[in-house]
C-alpha positions as CSV (number, residue, x, y, z in Angstrom):
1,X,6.3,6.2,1.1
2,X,5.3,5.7,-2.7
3,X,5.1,2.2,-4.2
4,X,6.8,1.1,-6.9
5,X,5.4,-1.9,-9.3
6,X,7.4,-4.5,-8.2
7,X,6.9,-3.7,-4.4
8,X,2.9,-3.3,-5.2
9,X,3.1,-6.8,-6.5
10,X,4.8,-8.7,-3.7
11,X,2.8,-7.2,-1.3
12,X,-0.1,-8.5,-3.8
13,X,1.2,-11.8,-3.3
14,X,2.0,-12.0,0.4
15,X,-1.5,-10.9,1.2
16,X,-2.5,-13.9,-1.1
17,X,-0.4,-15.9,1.0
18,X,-1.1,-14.7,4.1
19,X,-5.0,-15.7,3.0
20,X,-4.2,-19.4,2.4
21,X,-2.4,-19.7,5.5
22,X,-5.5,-18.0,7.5
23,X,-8.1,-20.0,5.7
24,X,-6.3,-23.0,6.6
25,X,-6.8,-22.2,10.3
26,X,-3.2,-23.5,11.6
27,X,-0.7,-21.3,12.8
28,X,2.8,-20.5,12.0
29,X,4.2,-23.3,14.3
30,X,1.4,-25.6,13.5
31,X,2.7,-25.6,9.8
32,X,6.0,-26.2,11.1
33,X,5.4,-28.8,13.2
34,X,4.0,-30.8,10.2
35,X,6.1,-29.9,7.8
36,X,9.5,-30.4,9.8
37,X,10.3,-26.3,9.1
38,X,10.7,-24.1,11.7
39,X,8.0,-21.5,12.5
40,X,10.4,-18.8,11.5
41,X,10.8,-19.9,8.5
42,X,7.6,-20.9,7.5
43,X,6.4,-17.1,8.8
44,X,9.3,-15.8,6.2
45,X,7.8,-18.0,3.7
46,X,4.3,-16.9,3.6
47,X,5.2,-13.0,4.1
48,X,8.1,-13.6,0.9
49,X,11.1,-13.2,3.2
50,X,12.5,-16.7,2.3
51,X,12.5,-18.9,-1.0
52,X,10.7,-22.0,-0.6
53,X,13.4,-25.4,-1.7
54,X,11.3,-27.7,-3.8
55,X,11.4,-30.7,-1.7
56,X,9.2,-29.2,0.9
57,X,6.5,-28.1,-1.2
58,X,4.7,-31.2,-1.2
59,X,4.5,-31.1,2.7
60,X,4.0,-27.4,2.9
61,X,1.1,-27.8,0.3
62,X,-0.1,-30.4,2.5
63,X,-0.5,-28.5,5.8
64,X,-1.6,-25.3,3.5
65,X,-4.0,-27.1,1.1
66,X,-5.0,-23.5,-0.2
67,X,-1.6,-23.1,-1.7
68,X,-2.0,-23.1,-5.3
69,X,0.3,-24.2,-7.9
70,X,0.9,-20.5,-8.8
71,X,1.2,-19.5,-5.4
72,X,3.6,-22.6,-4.8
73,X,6.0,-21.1,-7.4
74,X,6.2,-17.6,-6.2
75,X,7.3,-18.8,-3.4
76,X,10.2,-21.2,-5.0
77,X,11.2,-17.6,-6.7
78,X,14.1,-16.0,-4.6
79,X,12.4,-13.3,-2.3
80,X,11.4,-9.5,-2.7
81,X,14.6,-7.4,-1.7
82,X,13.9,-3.9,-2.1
83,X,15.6,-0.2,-0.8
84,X,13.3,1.3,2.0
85,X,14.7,4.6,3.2
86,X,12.9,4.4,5.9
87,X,14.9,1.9,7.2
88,X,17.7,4.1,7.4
89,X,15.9,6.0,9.9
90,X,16.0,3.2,12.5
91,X,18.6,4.2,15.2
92,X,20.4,1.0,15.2
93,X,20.8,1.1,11.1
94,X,21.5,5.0,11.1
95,X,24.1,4.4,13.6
96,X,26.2,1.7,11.0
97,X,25.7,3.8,7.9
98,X,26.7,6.9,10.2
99,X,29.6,5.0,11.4
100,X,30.2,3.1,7.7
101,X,30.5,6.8,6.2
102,X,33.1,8.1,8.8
103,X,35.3,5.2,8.3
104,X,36.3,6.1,4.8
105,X,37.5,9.5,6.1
C-alpha cells in the first residue's frame, strides 16, 4: 500500500513518540499508573489514536520527560484518521459493508 503525505507524517510522528516513551524505560501501564490514565489510552496516545486533553500534559510530560513541547502539541491535535482498504479485507469488516450494501436493495 502507497503512502500518502499526511499518513507518511503521522507515522513520522508516532515513531517520534514511540522513541520518548522507550527512552523513558516505563511501560504503557507504568505511565498510567502515574499519570492517573489508563494504559489503553496512554498506548492510543503515543501511537496517535487518541487526542491528548491539556490538563494531563503536565503529568504525562512528567512520566515521559522526553516529550517535547512540539511533540506535546501533536498530540493535543485531534488524531490521524485515514481510509485503509485494506481494512476492508478483514472478514469481520467485509462482512458489515457486505451486509451494509445489501440492505439498500
Amino acid at each position: 500500500m502507497e503512502e500518502t503525505n499526511g499518513t507518511a507524517v503521522a507515522k513520522a510522528v508516532a515513531e517520534r513518540l514511540l522513541l520518548a516513551k522507550r527512552n523513558s524505560g516505563k511501560s504503557f501501564s507504568e505511565i498510567a499508573a502515574e499519570t492517573g490514565l489508563t494504559n489503553v489510552y496512554v498506548a492510543q496516545l503515543f501511537r496517535r489514536q487518541a487526542q491528548l486533553k491539556p490538563g494531563t500534559s503536565d503529568a504525562l510530560r512528567a512520566a515521559v520527560p522526553a516529550l517535547s513541547d512540539e511533540l506535546i502539541r501533536e498530540m493535543m491535535e485531534p488524531p490521524f484518521r485515514s481510509f485503509r482498504p485494506d481494512l476492508v479485507q478483514e472478514p469481520a469488516i467485509y462482512r458489515s459493508v457486505y451486509f451494509a450494501d445489501c440492505s439498500s436493495i
